[in-house]
N, C-alpha and C positions, 0 to 999 in steps of 0.2 A: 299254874299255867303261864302266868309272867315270869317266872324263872326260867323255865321252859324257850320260851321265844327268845327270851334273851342270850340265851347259850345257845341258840342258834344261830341269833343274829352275831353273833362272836366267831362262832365257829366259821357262819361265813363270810365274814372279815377276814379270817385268817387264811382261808382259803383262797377268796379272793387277790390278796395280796401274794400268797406264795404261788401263785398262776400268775401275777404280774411279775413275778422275779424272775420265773422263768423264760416266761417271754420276754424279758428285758435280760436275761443272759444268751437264749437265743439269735436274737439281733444282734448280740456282740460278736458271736460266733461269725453270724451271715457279715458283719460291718467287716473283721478279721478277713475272713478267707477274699472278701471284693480288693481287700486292700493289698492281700499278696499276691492276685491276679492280678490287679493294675502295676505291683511292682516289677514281676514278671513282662508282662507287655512293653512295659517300660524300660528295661532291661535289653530287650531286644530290640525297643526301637533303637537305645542307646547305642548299642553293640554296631546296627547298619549306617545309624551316623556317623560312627566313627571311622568304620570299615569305607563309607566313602570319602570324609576326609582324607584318613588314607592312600584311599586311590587317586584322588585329586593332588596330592603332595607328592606322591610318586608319577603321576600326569606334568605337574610340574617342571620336577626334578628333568625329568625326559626330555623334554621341550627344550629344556636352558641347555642341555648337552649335546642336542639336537644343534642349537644356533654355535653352543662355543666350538663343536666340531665346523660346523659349516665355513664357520670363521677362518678356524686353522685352515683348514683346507683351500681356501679363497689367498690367505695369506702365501700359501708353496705352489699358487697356479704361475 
């Protein structure tokens, strides 16, 4: 009878840990895919920061050729 319980309680040791593995490789899974969504998001945020950079460099640019015309201009009145 105590051989008995014993390979039981084995077995459910062994059980019990290969349900923890699993579940400890499932959360990698779940840690994994959070990680390529936030890089994703990420991504995109990056892309419209720079896409307004961008526009604010060409906002810029605009402006100064805006005054160096106006200038010209003021210069041949």
């Amino acid at each position: 009878m105590t051989r008995n319980t014993n390979n039981e309680f084995v077995q459910s040791k062994i059980l019990e840990n290969q349900l923890y593995e699993v579940l400890l490789y499932k959360k990698m899974e779940v840690l994994a895919i959070q990680e390529r969504i936030a890089e994703r998001k990420l991504g995109i945020n990056d892309n419209a920061i720079q896409t307004a950079l961008n526009q604010s460099k060409k906002a810029e640019i605009l402006d100064y050729s805006l005054d160096y015309t106006k200038k010209i201009l003021w210069m041949y009145q």
